[in-house]
C-alpha positions as CSV (number, residue, x, y, z in Angstrom):
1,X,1.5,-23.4,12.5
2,X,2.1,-26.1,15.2
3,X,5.1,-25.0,17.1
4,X,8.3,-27.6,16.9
5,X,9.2,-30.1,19.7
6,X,7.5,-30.3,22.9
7,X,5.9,-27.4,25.1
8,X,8.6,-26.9,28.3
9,X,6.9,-28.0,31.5
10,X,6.3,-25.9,34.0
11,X,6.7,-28.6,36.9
12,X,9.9,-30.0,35.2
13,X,11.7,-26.7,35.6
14,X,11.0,-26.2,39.0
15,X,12.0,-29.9,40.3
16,X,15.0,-29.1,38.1
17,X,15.4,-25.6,40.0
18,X,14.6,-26.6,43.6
19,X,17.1,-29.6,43.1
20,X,20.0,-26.9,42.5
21,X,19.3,-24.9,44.5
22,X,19.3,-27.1,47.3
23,X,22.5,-28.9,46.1
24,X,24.5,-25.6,44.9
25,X,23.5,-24.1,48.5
26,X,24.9,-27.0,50.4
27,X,27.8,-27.8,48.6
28,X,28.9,-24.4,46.2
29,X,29.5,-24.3,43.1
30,X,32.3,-26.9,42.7
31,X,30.0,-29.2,43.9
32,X,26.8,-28.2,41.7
33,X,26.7,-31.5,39.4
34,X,23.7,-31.1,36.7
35,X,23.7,-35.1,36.0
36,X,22.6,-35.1,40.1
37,X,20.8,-32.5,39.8
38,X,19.0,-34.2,37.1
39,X,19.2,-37.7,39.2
40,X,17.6,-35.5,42.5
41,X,14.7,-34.2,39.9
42,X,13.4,-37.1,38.5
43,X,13.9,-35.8,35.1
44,X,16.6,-37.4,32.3
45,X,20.1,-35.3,31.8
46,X,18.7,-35.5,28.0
47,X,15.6,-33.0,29.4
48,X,18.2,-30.9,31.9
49,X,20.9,-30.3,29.3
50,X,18.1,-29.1,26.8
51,X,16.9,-26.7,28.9
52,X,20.8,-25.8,31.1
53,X,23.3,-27.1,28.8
54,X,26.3,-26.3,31.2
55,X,26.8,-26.0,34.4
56,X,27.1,-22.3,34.4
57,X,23.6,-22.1,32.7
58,X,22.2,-23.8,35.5
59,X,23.9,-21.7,38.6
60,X,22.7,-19.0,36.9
61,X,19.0,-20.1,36.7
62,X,19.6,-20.7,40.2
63,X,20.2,-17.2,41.0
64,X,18.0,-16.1,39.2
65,X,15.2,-18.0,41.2
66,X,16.4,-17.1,44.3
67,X,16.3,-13.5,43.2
68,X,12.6,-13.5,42.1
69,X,11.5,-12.7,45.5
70,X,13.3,-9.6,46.2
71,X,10.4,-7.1,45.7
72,X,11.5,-3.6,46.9
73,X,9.2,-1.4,49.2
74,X,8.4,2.1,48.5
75,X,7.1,3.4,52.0
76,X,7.7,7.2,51.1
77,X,11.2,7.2,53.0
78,X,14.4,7.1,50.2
79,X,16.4,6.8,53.5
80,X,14.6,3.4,55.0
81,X,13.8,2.0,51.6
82,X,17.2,1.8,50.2
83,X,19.0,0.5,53.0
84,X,16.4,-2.3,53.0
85,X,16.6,-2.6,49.5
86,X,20.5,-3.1,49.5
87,X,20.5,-5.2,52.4
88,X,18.5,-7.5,50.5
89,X,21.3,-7.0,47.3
90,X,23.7,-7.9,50.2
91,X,22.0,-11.0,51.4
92,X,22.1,-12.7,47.9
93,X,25.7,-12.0,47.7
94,X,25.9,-13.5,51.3
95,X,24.1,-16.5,50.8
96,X,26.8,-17.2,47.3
97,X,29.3,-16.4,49.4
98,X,28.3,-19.0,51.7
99,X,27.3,-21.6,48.9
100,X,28.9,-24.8,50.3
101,X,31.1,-23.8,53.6
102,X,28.8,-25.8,55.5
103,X,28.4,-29.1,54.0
104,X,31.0,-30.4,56.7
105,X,27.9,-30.3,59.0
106,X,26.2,-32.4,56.6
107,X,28.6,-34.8,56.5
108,X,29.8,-34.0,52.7
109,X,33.2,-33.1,53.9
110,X,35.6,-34.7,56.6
111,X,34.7,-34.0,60.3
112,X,38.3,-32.2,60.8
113,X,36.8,-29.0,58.7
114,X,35.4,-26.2,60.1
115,X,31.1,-25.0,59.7
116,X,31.9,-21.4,59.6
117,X,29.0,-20.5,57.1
118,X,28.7,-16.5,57.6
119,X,25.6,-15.0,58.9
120,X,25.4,-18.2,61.8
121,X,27.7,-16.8,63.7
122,X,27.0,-13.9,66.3
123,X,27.9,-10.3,65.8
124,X,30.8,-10.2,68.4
125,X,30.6,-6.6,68.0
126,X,27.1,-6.0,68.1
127,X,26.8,-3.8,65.4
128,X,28.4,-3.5,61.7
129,X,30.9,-6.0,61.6
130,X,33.9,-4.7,60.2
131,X,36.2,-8.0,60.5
132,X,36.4,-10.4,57.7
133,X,35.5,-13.8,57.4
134,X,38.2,-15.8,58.1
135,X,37.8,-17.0,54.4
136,X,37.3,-13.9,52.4
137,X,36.6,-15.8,48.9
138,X,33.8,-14.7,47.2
139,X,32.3,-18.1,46.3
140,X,30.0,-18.5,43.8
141,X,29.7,-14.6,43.3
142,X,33.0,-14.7,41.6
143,X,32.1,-18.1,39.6
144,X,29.2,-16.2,38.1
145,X,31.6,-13.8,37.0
146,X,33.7,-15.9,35.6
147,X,30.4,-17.7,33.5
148,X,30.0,-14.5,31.7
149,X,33.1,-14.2,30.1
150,X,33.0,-18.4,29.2
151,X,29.8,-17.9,27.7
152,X,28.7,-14.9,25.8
153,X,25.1,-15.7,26.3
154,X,25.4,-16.5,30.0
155,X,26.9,-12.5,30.0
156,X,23.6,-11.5,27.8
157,X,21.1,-13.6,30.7
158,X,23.1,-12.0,33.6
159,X,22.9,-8.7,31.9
160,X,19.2,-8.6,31.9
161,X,18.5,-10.3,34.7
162,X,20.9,-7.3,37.0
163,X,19.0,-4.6,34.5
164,X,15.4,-6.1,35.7
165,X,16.8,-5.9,39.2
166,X,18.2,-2.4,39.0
167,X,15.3,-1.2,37.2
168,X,13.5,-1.2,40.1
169,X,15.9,0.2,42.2
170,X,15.8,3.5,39.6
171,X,11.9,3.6,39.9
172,X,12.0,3.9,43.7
173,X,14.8,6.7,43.5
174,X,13.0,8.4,40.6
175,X,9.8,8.6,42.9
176,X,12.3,10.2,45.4
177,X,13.3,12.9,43.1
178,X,9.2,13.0,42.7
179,X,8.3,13.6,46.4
180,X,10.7,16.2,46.9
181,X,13.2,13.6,49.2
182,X,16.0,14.3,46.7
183,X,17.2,16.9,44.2
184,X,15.8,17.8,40.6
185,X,17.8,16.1,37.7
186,X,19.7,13.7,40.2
187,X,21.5,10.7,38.2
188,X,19.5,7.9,39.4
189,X,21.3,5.5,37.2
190,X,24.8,6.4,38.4
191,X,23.8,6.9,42.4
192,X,22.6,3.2,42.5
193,X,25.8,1.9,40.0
194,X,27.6,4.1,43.5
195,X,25.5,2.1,45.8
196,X,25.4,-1.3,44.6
197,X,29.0,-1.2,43.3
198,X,30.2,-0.5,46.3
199,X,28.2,-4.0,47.9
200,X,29.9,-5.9,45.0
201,X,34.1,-4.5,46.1
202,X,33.2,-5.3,49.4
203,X,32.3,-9.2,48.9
204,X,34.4,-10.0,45.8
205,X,37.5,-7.4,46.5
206,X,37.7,-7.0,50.5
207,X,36.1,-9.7,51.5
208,X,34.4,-8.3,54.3
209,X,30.7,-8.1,55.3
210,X,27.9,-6.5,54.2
211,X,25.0,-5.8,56.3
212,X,22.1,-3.3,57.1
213,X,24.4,-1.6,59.0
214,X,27.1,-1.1,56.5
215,X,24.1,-0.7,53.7
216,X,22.7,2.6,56.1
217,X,26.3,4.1,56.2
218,X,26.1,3.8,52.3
219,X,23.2,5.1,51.5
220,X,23.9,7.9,54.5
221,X,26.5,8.8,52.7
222,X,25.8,9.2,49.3
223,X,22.4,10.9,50.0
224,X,24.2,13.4,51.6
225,X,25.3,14.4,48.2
226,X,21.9,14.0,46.7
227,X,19.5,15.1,49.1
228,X,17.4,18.6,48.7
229,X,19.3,20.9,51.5
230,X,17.4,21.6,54.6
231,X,15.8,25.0,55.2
């Protein structure tokens, strides 16, 4: 039986893709516009809104790309592997977080407002930075919160896509448990909800960074908990 309508091109998704990316990162998402999205591409709305047919669909898509790369290492250490692994949970939320504040450098907002995108700015402190932003909004973070409850099946795409994600944050702790590194019948599942919750208050409730350094004190402390006792 010859499948219905055309095959989905490879190519077309990711000129879609790279031109959101690129727009959502310079201007956030108020400023994420599929129609010049679509315009940036080279493609017809027509083929966009088949594939995204809101906005939300297409953030979403977005982060989901930009996720694709996070590969977690598994160098035998629980105690260096996790930190890395969160800081790399944290640098996602970051980079939403940042979605947009510096389009006055590109000249997409007046020259009277401020480029204070965080992460270019130097740790004053030299170490984890405790002090918030001086905007403490979560950005696009909290948007793709808010997609989820507009569109039930943007919640059932975000769903899997965080379950892929923290499926392989379970393995790596399992293979702890494995080696010895941490206790018999620890709850993976509900150490990492611990860990990775605690990433998500900080940007959407506090407002204040998250780091390596902050991700080491996390881990630090919740192993401590977990960890087979020393002899």
């Amino acid at each position: 039986m010859t499948p219905r309508g055309r095959p989905r091109r490879a190519d077309v998704d990711e000129g879609v893709l790279s031109a959101a990316t690129e727009l959502l990162l310079q201007r956030g998402y108020a400023g994420l516009s599929p129609d010049e999205v679509a315009e940036r591409a080279g493609v017809a709305k027509t083929t966009l809104y088949r594939r995204w047919p809101t906005k939300d669909h297409l953030a979403l898509a977005v982060v989901a790309r930009l996720q694709a790369g996070d590969e977690i290492t598994d160098s035998g250490d629980i105690r260096r592997d996790l930190p890395a692994y969160l800081e790399k949970i944290a640098a996602g939320l970051n980079r939403m977080r940042a979605a947009g504040r510096g389009a006055a450098s590109a000249g997409d907002q007046p020259d009277d407002q401020p480029d204070d995108r965080p992460g270019d700015q130097p740790d004053r402190k030299g170490g984890d930075q405790d002090e918030p932003d001086d905007d403490r909004g979560a950005g696009t973070v909290a948007e793709l919160v808010a997609a989820a409850a507009r569109h039930p099946d943007v919640g059932a795409l975000e769903r899997r896509m965080y379950a892929e994600r923290n499926a392989l944050a379970h393995a790596l702790l399992h293979r702890a448990v494995e080696r010895g590194e941490l206790r018999p019948g620890l709850d993976v599942e509900a150490l990492f909800d611990q860990l990775a919750g605690a990433l998500y208050y900080r940007v959407l409730i506090t407002g204040l960074p998250v780091n390596r350094a902050y991700a080491e004190r996390l881990v630090d402390t919740a192993l401590r908990g977990a960890a087979v006792p020393k002899e």
